[in-house]
N, C-alpha and C positions, 0 to 999 in steps of 0.2 A: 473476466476472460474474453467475453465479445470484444472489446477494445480494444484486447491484444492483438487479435485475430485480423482486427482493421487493417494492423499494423504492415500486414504485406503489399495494401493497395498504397500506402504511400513511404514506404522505405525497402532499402537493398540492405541485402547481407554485409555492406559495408558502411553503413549509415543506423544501421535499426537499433543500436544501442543509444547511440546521441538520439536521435528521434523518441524513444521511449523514455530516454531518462528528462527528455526536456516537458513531454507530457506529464510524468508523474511527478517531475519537481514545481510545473507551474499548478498543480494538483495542492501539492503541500500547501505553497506560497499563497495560492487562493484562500486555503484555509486560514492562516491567518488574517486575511482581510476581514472573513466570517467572524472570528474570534474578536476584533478590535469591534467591529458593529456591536459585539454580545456587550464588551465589556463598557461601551460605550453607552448602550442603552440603559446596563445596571444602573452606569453613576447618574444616572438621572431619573432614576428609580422609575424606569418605564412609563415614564409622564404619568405616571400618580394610578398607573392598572393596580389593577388588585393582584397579588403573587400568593395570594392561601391555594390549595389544591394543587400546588407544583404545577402549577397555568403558565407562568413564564418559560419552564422547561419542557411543555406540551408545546408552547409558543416558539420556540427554539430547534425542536424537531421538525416542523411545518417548516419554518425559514429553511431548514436543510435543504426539504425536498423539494420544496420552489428553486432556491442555487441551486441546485443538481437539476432539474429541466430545464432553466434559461441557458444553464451553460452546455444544456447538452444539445441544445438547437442548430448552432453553429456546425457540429460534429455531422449530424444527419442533412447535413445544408451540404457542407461541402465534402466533407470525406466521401470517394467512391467506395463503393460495396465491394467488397474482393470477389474475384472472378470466382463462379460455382466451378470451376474447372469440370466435375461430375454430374451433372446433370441429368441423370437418372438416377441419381442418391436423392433426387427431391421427394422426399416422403410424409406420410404422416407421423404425428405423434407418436405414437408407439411403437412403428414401425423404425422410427430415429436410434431410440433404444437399444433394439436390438441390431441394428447396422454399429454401433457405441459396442456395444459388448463383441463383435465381430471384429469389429478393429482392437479391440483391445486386448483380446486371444491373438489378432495378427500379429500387434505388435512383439510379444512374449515366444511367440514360437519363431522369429526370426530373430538370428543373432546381432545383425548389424542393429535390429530398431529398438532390441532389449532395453538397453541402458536408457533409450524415451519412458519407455513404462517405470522402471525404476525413477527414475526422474522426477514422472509427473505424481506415481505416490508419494516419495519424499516432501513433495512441494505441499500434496497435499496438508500433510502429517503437519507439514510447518506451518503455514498459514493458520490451523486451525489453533496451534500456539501460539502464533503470533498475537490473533485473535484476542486470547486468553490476557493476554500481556497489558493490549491495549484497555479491554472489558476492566482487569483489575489493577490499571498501573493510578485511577486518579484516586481509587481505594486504598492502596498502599501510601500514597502521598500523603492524605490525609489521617489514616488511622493510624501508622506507624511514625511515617515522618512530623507530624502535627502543620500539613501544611490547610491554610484557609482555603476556602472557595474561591477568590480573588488570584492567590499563589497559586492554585491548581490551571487556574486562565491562563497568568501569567507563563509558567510553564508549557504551557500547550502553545503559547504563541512561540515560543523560544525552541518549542521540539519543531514545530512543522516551519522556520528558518532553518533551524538546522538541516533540517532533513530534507527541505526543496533543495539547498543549495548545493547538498553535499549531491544528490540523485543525479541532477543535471550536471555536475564535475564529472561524474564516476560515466555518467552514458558515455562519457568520449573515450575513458578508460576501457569498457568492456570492446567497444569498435576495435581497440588496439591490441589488449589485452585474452581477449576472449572470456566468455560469460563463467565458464568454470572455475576460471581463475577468481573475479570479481564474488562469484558464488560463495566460494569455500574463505576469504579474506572475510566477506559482509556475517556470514555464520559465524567465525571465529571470533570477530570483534564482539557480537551480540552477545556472543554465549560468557565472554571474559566480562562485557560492562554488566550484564544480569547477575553473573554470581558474586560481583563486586556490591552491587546492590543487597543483593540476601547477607553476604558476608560481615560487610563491613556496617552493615544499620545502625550501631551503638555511635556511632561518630557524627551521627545529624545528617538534618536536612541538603550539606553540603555534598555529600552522597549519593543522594538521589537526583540532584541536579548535577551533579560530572556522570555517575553511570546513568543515568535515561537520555541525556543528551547525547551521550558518546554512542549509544541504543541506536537512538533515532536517525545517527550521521550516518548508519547502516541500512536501517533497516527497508530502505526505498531500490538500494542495487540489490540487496538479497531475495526480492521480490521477483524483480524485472531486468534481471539483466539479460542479453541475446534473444529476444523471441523467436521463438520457433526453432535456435543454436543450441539446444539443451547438452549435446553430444562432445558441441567444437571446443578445440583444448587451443 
C-alpha cells in the first residue's frame, strides 16, 4: 500500500488508473523474466550445486529479495514523496496508531466517507483470500491436477502474461470506466473461473489451466483499480 500512496505525486484522477495498471502489469511481466532465469538455471542443473536441503529454493527466495531492491532503487531515485500536506500529524510510532484508529472512527461516523471504511475492510477481507489462493493454487496443481514442478513454472510464466497484459489493458478501462465498475466485473470473473475450478476438477489438468488463467486475467484490476476512487461510480 505505500506504492499506492506514491501514486498521487505522479498521476491525476484522470490518469491514475492507466498509471497503476501499467505499474502492476510491468510487476507481472517482470515476474516472468524471474521465472525463465529459474527455469533456465534448473535445465542446467545449477552448474552441478548441490539441491539436498531445499538450497536451490532457499537460493530462489534470496534471488527475490535482491530483484525486489534493485528494482526498487529507481522508485526512491525518482519518484517524489507525496506532499505531507499535515505536518503536524508527523508523530511517533505509537502515537501514528492511535491518529489510525481516529481516522478510522472519522471515517464511520461520517456518511459521505462510510462507504471508504466499508471499502477498505472488504479489500481487506479479500486480499487475504486472495492470498490463500496464490499460497495453495501450486498445491492444487500438483496434488489434484497431477501437474510436475516444471508444469507448475510453466503455468506461473503463462498466469503472470496473462495477468501483466490483461492489468495494463484494464488501467485504461478503469480511467473510463470507473474503479467500481472494473471492481465488481474483476470479483465476478474470479469468483465464476474459481468455482469452475472446484467444480469441474474430474475433467483434467485442462481446467486448471482455462480457470487459473481466466483467475489471473482478473485478478491485477480487482486489486488496483482507481486509487484513492474507492467511492466513484
Amino acid at each position: 500500500m505505500n506504492s499506492n500512496a506514491m501514486l498521487i505525486g505522479i498521476a491525476n484522477t484522470k490518469n491514475i488508473g492507466r498509471i497503476s495498471g501499467l505499474g502492476w502489469g510491468f510487476g507481472y511481466l517482470g515476474g516472468i523474466i524471474a521465472l525463465v532465469i529459474v527455469v533456465a538455471l534448473n535445465a542446467v542443473e545449477w552448474f552441478g550445486m548441490p539441491t539436498d536441503d531445499g538450497l536451490v529454493y532457499r537460493l530462489i527466495a534470496v534471488g527475490c529479495a535482491v530483484w525486489a531492491i534493485v528494482f526498487s532503487i529507481p522508485i526512491f531515485l525518482n519518484v517524489p514523496e507525496p506532499s505531507l500536506g499535515r505536518p503536524e500529524r508527523k508523530v511517533g510510532f505509537f502515537t501514528s496508531y492511535a491518529l489510525l484508529v481516529k481516522d478510522v472512527a472519522g471515517l464511520y461516523r461520517d456518511p459521505e466517507t462510510r462507504p471508504t471504511l466499508w471499502y477498505l475492510l472488504s479489500s481487506a477481507v479479500f486480499r487475504d483470500g486472495l492470498g490463500g489462493v496464490f499460497a495453495f493454487g501450486a498445491i492444487i496443481g500438483t496434488s489434484v491436477f497431477g501437474f510436475e514442478t516444471q508444469g507448475i513454472i510453466v503455468f506461473g510464466i503463462a498466469a503472470n502474461l496473462i495477468a501483466g497484459i490483461s492489468t495494463i489493458a484494464a488501467g485504461r478501462l478503469d480511467d473510463r470506466l470507473g474503479p467500481k465498475r472494473i471492481i465488481l466485473l474483476s470479483i465476478g470473473s474470479m469468483v465464476v473461473a474459481g468455482l469452475a475450478v472446484f467444480l469441474l476438477r474430474d475433467a483434467g489438468s485442462v481446467v486448471f489451466w482455462i480457470g487459473g488463467l481466466v483467475l489471473c486475467a482478473f485478478v491485477g484490476r480487482s486489486l488496483l483499480p482507481g486509487q484513492g476512487h474507492p467511492g466513484r461510480t
